[in-house]
N, C-alpha and C positions, 0 to 999 in steps of 0.2 A: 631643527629639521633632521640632526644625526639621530635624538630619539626616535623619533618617529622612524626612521627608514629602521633603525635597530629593534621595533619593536613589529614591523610588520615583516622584518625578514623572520624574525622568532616565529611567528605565526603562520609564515609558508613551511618553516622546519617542522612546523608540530602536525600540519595540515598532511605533507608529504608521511610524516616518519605516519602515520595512521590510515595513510592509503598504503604503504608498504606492508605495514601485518596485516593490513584486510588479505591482501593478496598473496601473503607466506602463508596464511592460513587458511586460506583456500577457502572460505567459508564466507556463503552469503549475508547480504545485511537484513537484519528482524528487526523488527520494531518490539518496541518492552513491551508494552501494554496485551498483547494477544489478538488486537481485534474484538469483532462481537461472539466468535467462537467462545472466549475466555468467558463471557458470562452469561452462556446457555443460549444466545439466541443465535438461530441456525441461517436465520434470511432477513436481509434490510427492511423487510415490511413484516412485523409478529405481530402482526394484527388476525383477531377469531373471521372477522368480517372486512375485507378490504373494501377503500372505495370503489368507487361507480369508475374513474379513472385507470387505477389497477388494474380491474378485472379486465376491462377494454386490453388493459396491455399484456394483460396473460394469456387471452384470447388470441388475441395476435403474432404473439411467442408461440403458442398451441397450435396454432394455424401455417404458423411459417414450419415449424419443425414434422409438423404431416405432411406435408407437400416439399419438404426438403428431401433433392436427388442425393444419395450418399456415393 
């Protein structure tokens, strides 16, 4: 049981000591990879021709944002 507790206190120290430099460095958290930015593609749907589903809902994004009071 001593292991044990000695080995999960070690892992709140490493937990804590790594939310302390997030926050001495003042600097938000990234993800490594990029995103879909990193390999050219600008929108979740790169499709030439979207479905039948899509367009429905671009219509309706299009529709809301012309009739949207600013």
């Amino acid at each position: 049981m001593s292991l044990f507790l000695l080995t999960f206190g070690l892992l709140i120290l490493i937990v804590i000591a790594m939310a302390v430099g997030m926050i001495v460095q003042r600097k938000s958290m990234a993800s490594s990879c990029g995103g879909l930015g990193s390999v050219g593609i600008d929108k979740a749907c790169d499709c030439d021709d979207p479905c039948d589903k899509r367009k429905k809902r671009m219509a309706k994004e299009q529709a809301w944002k012309e009739n949207q009071i600013i």
